[in-house]
N, C-alpha and C positions, 0 to 999 in steps of 0.2 A: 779755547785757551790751551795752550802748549806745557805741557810739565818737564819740569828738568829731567834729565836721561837718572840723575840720583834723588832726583824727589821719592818719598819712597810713599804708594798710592795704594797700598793694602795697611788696614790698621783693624784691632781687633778693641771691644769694649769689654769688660769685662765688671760690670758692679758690686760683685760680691767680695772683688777683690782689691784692694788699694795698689796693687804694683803696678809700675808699668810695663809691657811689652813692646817687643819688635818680631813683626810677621814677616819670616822667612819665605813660604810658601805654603799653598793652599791649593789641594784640587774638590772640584764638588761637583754634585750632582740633581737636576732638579728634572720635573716633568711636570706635565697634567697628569692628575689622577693620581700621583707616587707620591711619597712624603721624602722630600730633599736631604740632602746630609752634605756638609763641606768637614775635609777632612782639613787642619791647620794646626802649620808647625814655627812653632815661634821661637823666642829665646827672650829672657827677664836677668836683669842682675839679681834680684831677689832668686834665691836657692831655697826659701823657707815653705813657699806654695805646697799643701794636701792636698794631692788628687782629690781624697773625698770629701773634701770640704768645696770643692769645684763642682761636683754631681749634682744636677736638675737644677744648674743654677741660670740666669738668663745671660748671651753671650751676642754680640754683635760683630757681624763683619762688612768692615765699609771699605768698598772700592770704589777711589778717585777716578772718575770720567773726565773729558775733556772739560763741560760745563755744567756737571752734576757729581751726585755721590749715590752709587747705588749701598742698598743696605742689605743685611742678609741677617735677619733675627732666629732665632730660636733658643732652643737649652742643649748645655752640655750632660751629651749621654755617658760619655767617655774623655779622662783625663787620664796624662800621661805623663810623670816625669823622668825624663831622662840624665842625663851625663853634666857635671856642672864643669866647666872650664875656670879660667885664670880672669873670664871678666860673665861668660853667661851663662843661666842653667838653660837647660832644650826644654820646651814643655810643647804638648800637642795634644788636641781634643779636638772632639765631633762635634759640630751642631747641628742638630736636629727640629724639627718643629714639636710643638706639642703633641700633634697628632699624632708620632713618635710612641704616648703612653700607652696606646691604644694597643699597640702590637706585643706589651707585656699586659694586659687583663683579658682575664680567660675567663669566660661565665655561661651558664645554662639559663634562660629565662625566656619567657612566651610572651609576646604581641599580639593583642588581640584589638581586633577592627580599628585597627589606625593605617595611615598611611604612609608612604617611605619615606617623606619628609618628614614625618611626626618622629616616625623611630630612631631615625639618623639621628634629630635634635633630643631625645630622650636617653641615646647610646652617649653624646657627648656631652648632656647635662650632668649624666651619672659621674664621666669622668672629672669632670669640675670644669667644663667647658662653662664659656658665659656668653650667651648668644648678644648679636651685636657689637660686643667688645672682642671676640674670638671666634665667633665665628658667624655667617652669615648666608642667606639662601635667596639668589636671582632666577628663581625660577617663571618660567610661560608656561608649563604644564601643566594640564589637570589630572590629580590627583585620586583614583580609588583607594577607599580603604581596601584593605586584604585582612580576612578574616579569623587568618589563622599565621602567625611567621615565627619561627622558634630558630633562638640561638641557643647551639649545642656544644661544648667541648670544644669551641672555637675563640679566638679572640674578638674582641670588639673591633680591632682593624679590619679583620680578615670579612668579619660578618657587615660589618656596615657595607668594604669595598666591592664584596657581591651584590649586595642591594642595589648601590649604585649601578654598579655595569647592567646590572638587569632589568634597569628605567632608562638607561642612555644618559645617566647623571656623570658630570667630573667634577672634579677641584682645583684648587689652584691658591696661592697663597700672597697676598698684598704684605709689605715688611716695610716698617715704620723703624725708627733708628732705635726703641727701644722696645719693640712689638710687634705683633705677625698675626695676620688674621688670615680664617680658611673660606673659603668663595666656594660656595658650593651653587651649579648652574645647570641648566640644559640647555643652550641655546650660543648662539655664537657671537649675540650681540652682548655679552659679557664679557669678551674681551674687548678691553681698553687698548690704546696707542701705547705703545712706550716712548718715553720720554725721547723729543727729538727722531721722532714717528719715520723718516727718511733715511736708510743705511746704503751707503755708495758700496756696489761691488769695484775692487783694484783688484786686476790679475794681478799674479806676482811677477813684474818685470826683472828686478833687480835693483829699486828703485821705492826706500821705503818711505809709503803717504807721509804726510804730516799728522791726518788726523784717522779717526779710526774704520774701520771697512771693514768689508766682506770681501777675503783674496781667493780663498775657495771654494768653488761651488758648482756640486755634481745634483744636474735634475732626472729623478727617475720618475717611469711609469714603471706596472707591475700589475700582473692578473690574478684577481685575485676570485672569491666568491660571486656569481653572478645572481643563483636565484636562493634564498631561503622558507626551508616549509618546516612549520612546527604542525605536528596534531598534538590532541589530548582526549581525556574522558570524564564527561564528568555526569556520574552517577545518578542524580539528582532529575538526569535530562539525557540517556543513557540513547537515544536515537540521535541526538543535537549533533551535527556534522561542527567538528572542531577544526577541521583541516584547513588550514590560511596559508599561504605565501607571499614575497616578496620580490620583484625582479628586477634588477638595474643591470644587466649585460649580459654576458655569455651563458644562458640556463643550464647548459650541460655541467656548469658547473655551482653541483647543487650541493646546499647542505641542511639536511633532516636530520629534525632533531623531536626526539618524543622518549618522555612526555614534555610537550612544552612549557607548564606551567601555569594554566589558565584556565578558568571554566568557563570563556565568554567567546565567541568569534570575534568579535570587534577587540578584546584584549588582545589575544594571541595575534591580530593582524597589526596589531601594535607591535605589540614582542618582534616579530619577526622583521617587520619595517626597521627596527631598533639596533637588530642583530647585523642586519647587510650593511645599512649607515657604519656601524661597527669594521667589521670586516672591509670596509671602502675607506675608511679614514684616511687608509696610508698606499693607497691605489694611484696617486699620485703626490708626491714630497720632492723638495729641498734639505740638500745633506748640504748646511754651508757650514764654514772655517772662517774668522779672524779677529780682526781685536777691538770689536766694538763692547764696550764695557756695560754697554744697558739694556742687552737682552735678557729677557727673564720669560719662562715660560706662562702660559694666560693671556696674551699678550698679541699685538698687532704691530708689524713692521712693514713697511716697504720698500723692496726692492729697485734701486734707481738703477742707470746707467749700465746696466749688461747690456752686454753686444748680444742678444737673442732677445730682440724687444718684448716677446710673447712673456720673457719671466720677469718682468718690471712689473710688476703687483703686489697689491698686496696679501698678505701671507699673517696665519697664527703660527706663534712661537709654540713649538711642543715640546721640545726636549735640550737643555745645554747641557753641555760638561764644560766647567770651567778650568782651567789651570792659571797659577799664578806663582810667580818666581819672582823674590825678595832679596838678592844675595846682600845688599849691604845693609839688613836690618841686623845680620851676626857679624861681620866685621868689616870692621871700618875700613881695613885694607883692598875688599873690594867693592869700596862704593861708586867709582868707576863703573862699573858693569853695570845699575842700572835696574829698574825693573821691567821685568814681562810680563804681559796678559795673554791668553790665546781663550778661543772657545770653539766649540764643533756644536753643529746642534740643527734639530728637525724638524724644517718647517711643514705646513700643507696653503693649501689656496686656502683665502678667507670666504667662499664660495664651497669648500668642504664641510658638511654640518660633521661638527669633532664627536664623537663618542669613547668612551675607554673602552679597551677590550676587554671579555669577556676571560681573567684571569682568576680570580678569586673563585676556589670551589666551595662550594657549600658540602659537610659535612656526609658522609654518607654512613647510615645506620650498620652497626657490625653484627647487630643478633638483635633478640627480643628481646623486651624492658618488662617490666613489672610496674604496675600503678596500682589507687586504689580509689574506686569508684567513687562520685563526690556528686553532691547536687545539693539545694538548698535544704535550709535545716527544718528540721520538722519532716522530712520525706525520708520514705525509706524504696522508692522508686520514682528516677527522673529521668525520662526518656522523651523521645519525639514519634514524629509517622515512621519512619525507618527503621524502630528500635535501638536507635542510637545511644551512646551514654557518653559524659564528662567524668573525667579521672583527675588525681591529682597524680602527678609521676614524684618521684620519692626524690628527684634531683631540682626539682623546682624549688626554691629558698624562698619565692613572694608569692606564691598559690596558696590560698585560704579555704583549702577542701571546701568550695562551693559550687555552685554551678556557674562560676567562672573561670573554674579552673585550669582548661581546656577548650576545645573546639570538640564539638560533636563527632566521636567514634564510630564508624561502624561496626557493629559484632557480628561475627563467623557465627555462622549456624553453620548446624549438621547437609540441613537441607533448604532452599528458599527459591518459593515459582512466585507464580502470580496468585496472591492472595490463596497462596498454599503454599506449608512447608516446616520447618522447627521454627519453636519463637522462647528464648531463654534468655532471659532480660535481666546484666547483673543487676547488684542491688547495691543501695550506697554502703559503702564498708569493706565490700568484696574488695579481694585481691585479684587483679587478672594480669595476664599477659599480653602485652603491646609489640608485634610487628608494623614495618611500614612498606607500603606499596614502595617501588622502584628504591630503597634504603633512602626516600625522603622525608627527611626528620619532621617536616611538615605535613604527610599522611599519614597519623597512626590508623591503625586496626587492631580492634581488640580480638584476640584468637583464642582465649580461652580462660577458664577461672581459676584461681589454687586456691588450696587453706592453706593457713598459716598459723602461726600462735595464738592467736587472737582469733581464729573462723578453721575447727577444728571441723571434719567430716560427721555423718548423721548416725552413725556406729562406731562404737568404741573399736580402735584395732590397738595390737594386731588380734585380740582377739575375737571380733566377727568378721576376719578378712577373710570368709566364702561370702557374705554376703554382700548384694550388689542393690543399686536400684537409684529412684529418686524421692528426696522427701523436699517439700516446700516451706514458706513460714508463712504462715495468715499474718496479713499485712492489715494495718501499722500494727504490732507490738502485741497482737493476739496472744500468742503461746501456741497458736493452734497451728493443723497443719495437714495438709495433702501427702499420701504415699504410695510408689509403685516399687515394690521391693523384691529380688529375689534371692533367694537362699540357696547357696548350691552343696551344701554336706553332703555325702555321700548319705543316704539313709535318714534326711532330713529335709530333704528338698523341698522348696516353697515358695509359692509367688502371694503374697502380699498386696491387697491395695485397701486404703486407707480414705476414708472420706471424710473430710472434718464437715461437711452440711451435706448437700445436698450430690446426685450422682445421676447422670442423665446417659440414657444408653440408646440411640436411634440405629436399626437396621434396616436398611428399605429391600432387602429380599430375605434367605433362609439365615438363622439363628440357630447354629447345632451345639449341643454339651453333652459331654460323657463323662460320668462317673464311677468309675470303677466297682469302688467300695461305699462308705457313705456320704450323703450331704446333707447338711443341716444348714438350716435357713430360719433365723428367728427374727420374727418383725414387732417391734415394743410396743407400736400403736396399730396403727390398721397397715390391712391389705386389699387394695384395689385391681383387678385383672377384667378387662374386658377381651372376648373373643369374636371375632365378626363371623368366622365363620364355622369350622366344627372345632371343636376339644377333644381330641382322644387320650384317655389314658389307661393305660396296661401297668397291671401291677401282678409280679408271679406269684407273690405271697400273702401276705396279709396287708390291710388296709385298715389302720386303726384314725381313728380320730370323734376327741373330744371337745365339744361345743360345749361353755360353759352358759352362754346366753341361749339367742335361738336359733333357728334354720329356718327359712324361707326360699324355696324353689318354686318356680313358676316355669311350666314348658308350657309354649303359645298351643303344641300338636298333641304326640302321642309320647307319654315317658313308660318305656320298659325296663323291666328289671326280672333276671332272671336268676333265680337260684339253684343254683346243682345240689344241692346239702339242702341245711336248713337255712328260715327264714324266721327269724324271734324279732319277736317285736314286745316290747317291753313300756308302759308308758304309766307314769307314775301317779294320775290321775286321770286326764281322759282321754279318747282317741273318738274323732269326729271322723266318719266319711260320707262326704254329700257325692252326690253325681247327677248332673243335669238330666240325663235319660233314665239309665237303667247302670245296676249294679251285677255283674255276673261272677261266681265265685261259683269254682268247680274243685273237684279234688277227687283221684281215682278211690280212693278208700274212703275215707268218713269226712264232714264238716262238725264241728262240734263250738255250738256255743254256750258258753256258760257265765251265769251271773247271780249272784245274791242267794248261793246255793240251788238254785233250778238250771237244768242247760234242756238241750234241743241237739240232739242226733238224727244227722241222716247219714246213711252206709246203705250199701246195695239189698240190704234185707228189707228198708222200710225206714220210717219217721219215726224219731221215737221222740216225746215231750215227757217231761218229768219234775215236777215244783208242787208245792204245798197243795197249790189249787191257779187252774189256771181259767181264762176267759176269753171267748172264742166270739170276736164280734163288737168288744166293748173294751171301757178303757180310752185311753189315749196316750203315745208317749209323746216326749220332746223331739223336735228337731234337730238335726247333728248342724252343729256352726260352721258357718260358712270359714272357708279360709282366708286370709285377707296377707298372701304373702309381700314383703317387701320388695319395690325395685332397686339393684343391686348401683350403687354408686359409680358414675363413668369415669376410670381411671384420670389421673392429667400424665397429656404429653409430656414426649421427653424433649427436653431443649433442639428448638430449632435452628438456634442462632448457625448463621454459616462465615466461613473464616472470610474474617475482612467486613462482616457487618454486624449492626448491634440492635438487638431487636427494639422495637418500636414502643412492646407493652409487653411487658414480664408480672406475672401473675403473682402477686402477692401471697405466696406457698404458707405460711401462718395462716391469716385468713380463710382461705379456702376452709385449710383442717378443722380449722371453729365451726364455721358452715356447715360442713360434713358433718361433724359431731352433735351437733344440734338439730339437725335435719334427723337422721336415726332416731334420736329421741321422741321426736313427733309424729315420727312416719311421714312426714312431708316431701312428697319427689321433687329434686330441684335441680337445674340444670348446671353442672360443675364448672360450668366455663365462664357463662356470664352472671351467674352467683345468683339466680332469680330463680323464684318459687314458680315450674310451672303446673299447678292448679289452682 
């Protein structure tokens, strides 16, 4: 169907508003993967029109086709009134899609284990998207969750449009005369025909068609990317070769890219498959020109009748720019002249799998952040095998300080081998410090802890600021606590270590201590020392020591004792000495024994006896009692556990002590390990 030269074939809908319009002209612009904008300039008899009663309101533009109406829905972002004349005021506004609102909301918030369709449709739920009615998902691909994705300081356009290009996802939009819906796809059997699927190329003879064509058209090739290799690393599997690549033509021309984003081989040989389809998209295109009024991007056309029969195919529509010229919708004086349509616009083969390019960046971290440790309630330590923690970050608006908070941290230690090295595991409450590998807002690492108002240091400052160390808290909720402290005052100097139970010391060669001046060592219950092999001790001066119970020593050989001075022995009832053989008691000057008033001298002159009356042959005394010393309790070991394992059987330390303590009281030898009586 043919239109009059002054039919006028651009009209604009406007609901919110009762006036009528006449669309002068109108340029736009649309794509896969962009969100469209038509810029339109109209004029109204009514002069009464508020721009801002025209803002986020719904707007239509319908252009007449030969035997159709294309439509163009969206909202006005932007209204404009201009200059009123003698019969029209000028007005002009944008139309935009909804998806449009995206690029004014800005948010912080974390995804955890969903996957890019999930978040896409959760990012535009938020907005007041309504799936089905607004928006929609054709996809063939499977889907991993990802475990950790955070949008940062970015908007919801910016961060959905990266997600997308970094799945091979686009868009694309269907427009209904009073509504517009968003297509989201991977695959290229989502594009539809457009209406009247056959578009005739007309060079420009001089000689203009009747009905609408393609008059110019320039077909390029272009070299582009040949091979793509992404690496990565992923900690977890710190040997695992991540290295993938991609290759469809020339390899010298390569592009590497790390980190690539993936802890899997088969993901990352995705990604990079993804990345070169990308980079090829536009390796071969149609740059056509003319006035077919029913292209729209998404979209499937075919090329008829060029004299180069190889470009007669079919072809998706990727990109138009329309223009359109109105002159007698403003005055009537030139309604002669008619209206115009042109368009320019980029196609590729329908045999090209379409990807967006890789434009939208993802956020990159500018310094360290601050969190505060989090994990389920009731815990006052939430970790994994790695010593990892969950944090809440202070910028998170829907994190519930839990152990959802986050994705599992790694913490910087001092030092860390193979089941050796430092192990300092915050605690929930802590405040610490968050960098991220390569400024990815989705790698944090925890680097270190502060206090704060609320988790003040373990010494009051500034007043004990010489002193240094660490102190711990017995966990859950003890009061109690572990401490390696040192003091460095000039003339007060001191190291400190503190044991809230129990202190286990293993050396496996020499053990050396020096004491200058004194050391005092006071033990409240017992002390147990076993020696395997000798015991020396030198002492230059005195050697006191008070036994309030008793002594018991038992030497299997010979025990000597020699005295340079005297030798007092003092015993406050009796003194037994038995000897299997023979007793020998020598003394260069005199032996002198005495008792119950009578003694017995012998000296180099002779024997001398002397008592009341004595008896030579007769009589009988007592026996001296045998000794019956105690065997000496065998120490317990010191903690054998070794880093990285947990002992099997740990010795019930109460227990024993009872053992012990009751065994003493009997005289009972019993074996300290397996807690048995052995007589």
């Amino acid at each position: 169907m043919m239109l009059a030269a002054n039919e006028s074939i651009f009209h604009v809908t406007l609901p919110a508003c009762s006036a009528t319009f006449n669309v002068t002209s109108f340029i736009g612009h649309e794509a896969i993967s962009e969100w469209f904008k038509f810029d339109i300039q109209m004029v109204s008899i009514s002069d009464d029109i508020e721009p801002e009663d025209m803002l986020l309101q719904s707007a239509t533009l319908t252009i007449v086709g030969e035997d159709f109406e294309r439509h163009v829905n969206g909202i006005i972002n932007r209204f404009s009134k201009g200059r009123s004349g003698d019969k029209y005021t000028e007005y002009s506004f944008y139309i935009v899609p909804k998806l449009w609102y995206l690029t004014k909301r800005t948010d912080c918030r974390i995804f955890q284990e969903q996957t890019i369709p999930e978040i896409i449709q959760s990012v535009l739920e938020s907005a007041g998207f309504k799936e089905k009615d607004e928006f929609i998902f054709k996809l063939t691909g499977k889907y991993k969750p990802h475990t950790y994705i955070v949008q940062y300081n970015e908007t919801d356009f910016n961060f959905i449009s990266r997600l997308l290009e970094q799945e091979g996802i686009f868009y694309f939009f269907e427009h209904q005369q009073d509504s517009h819906k968003l297509i989201v796809s991977d695959h290229n059997t989502a594009f539809g025909p457009v209406a009247e699927q056959q578009v005739e190329f007309h060079g420009k003879t001089g000689l203009v068609p009747e009905h609408e064509v393609v008059d110019e058209l320039r077909y390029t090739c272009q070299r582009t990317i040949g091979k793509v290799e992404l690496d990565d690393y992923n900690f977890t599997k710190p040997n695992l070769d991540l290295h993938v690549k991609a290759i469809n033509g020339d390899e010298s021309l390569c592009e590497y890219q790390f980190p690539g984003g993936y802890q899997l081989p088969e993901d990352g040989q995705r990604y990079a498959q993804l990345r070169l389809e990308a980079h090829n998209t536009f390796a071969e295109k149609i740059d056509a020109k003319g006035t077919c009024r029913r292209l729209l991007p998404g979209y499937q056309v075919e090329l008829i009748r060029h004299p180069r029969s190889s470009l007669n195919q079919l072809y998706i529509i990727c990109q138009v720019m329309h223009e359109g010229v109105q002159p007698q919708g403003q005055d009537e004086y030139t309604a002669d002249e008619g209206s115009r349509y042109r368009n320019a616009g980029i196609w590729i083969p329908k045999t090209t799998p379409f990807r967006p390019s890789l434009r939208a960046k993802a956020p990159k971290m500018p310094g360290k952040q601050s969190a505060v440790v989090a994990g389920p309630k009731g815990e006052e330590i939430y970790t994994e095998r790695f010593g990892c923690i969950k944090a809440q970050f202070h910028w998170d608006r829907l994190g519930q300080y839990n152990e959802h908070s986050s994705r599992w941290m790694r913490v910087m230690q001092t030092w860390a081998g193979k089941q050796w090295g430092a192990l300092l595991i915050p605690r929930i409450g802590q405040e610490v410090t968050i960098d991220y590998l390569h400024g990815d807002v989705n790698q944090p690492v925890v680097t270190g802890v502060v206090y704060n108002g609320r988790k003040y240091p373990p010494y009051p400052l500034p007043q004990q600021k010489t002193r240094s160390g660490f102190r711990t808290d017995s966990t859950i909720g003890s009061g109690g606590y572990n401490e390696l402290s040192f003091e460095d005052k000039q003339g007060a100097e001191q190291i400190r270590i503190h044991g809230e139970k129990d202190s286990d010391l293993r050396v496996k060669n020499d053990s050396r201590e020096e004491v200058v001046e004194m050391r005092h060592h006071e033990i409240v219950e017992n002390h147990y020392l076993q020696i395997k092999q000798d015991n020396h001790l030198k002492v230059d001066h005195n050697h006191e020591r008070v036994v309030k119970g008793e002594i018991h020593h038992h030497v299997n050989q010979t025990l000597h004792v020699q005295v340079d001075g005297e030798h007092l022995l003092d015993s406050g009832q009796q003194w037994h000495v038995k000897s299997g053989q023979k007793i020998v008691m020598e003394s260069d000057q005199e032996i002198v024994f005495y008792g119950g008033g009578s003694f017995i001298k012998i000296d180099h002159s002779g024997v001398y006896i002397k008592g009341p009356s004595y008896n030579i042959g007769g009589g009988s005394a007592a026996g001296a009692q045998q000794a019956m010393p105690q065997s000496p309790v065998r120490p317990m070991e010191a903690d054998r556990d070794r880093s990285g394992f947990v002992s099997e059987h740990k010795i019930d330390l109460n227990k024993q002590r009872q053992t012990l303590l009751a065994s003493i009281k009997k005289v009972e030898p019993f074996c300290a390990i397996c807690e048995e009586k052995t007589s």
